[in-house]
Every structure is written in structure tokens, then in C-alpha cells.
N, C-alpha and C positions, 0 to 999 in steps of 0.2 A: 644440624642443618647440613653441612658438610656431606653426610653420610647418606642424606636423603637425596643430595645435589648425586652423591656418586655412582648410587641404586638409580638413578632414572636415569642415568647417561650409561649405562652400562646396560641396560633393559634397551635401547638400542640399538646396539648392536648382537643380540639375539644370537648368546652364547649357548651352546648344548651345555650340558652341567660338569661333561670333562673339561672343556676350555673354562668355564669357571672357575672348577679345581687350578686346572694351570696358571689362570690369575694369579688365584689365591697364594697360590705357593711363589711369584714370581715376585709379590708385594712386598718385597723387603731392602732395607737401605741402599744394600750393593747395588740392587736391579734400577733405584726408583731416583728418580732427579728432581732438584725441585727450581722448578719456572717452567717454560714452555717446550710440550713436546719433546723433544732431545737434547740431549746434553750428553757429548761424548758415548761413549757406550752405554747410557743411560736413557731410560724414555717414561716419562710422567706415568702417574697412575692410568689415565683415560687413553695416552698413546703404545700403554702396552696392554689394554685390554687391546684394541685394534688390531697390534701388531699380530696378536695370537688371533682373531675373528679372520685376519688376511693372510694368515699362514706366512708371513717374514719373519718371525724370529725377534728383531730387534727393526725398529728404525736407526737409520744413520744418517737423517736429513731432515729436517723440520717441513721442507719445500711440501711433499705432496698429504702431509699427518693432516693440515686444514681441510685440504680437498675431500679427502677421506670422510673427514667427522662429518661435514655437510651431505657429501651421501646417505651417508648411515642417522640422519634427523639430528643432527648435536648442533646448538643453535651457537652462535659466538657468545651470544649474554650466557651460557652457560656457561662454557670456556670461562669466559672473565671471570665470572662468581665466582667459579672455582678455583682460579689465580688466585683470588681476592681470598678465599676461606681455606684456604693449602697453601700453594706457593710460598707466599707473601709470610705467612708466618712460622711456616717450615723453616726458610729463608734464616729465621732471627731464630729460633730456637729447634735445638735436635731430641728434645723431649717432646714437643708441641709434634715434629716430625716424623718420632714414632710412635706414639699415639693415634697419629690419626690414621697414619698406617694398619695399626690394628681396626683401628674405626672401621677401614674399607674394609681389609680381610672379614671382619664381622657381619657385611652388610653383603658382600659374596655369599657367607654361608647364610647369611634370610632369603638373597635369591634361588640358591639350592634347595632351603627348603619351600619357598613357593613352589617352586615347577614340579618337585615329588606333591604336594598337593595337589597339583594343576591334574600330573599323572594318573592317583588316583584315583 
């Protein structure tokens, strides 16, 4: 579920398949934080798809990561689910943390290959 929650919020923000690739390669512990949007020099899964769709790099502020998601169609109940099926039990376990890590990278590369479909 997780993974399906993180392919639709990512379809969203209507990556070319290099900023996918750069997701993909950015999803790893060092990069990813777990609870809301930012954390130190760290920015959630969903806040560092954005940050790369907006060209900054990283976020360094929680403040405008909400305003953002709601331009780009990311509903809050999404957000939450997501707290809810990440966050939260990233939070208690760093196995369950990178796991789903990979989950995502994996669910990057079905987006990758959707759009080469899409292309052909």
C-alpha cells in the first residue's frame, strides 16, 4: 500500500524520467528523514521528490513544502496516510525504514518504465 500511496503522489508532480533517476539515487538514509517534510538537512520521501520537480536542491524549512504539495494536487489525507504508513514506523524500526526505502526506489523504477511504454 505504501508504495502505491507513493507512485500516485509522485505521478503528480510529473517528473521527466532524469529527475526520477535523481529521486531514485537521492532515496537513501543519509538523504531521507523520517516525520514531516524537513528535518535538519534532511527532507522526506515526497519533500525531496518536490524539492528536485522545483529545482532547490534540498528544503531548509517545512513553511512553504505544504503550499507546494497542494499546487502540485497532493491532498493532506495523503500526506497523513503517508505519516501513518512511513513516518510512524520508520520512526520505531531502521529495518522497516529501509525497506521501504527500497519499496520507493522500486516503485520509481515502474514509473520509469511506465513512461518508456507511454513513449513507445
Amino acid at each position: 500500500m505504501l508504495k502505491r500511496l507513493y507512485k500516485r503522489i509522485i505521478r503528480k508532480f510529473d517528473l521527466s524520467k532524469g529527475q526520477l533517476r535523481e529521486l531514485k539515487d537521492r532515496l537513501v538514509e543519509e538523504n531521507i528523514c523520517k516525520g514531516p517534510f524537513v528535518r535538519g538537512e534532511q527532507n522526506c520521501p515526497n519533500t525531496t521528490a518536490l524539492a528536485i520537480k522545483e529545482k532547490v536542491g534540498k528544503f531548509k524549512v517545512s513553511d512553504e513544502v505544504g503550499q507546494l504539495m497542494v499546487k502540485y494536487g497532493v491532498r493532506r489525507i495523503e500526506l497523513w496516510i503517508f505519516y501513518v504508513l512511513f513516518d510512524l514506523p520508520a520512526i520505531l524500526s531502521e529495518g522497516y525504514f529501509r525497506k521501504s526505502l527500497a519499496s520507493m526506489r522500486n516503485a520509481i523504477d515502474e514509473l520509469i518504465q511506465e513512461e518508456r511504454k507511454i513513449s513507445a
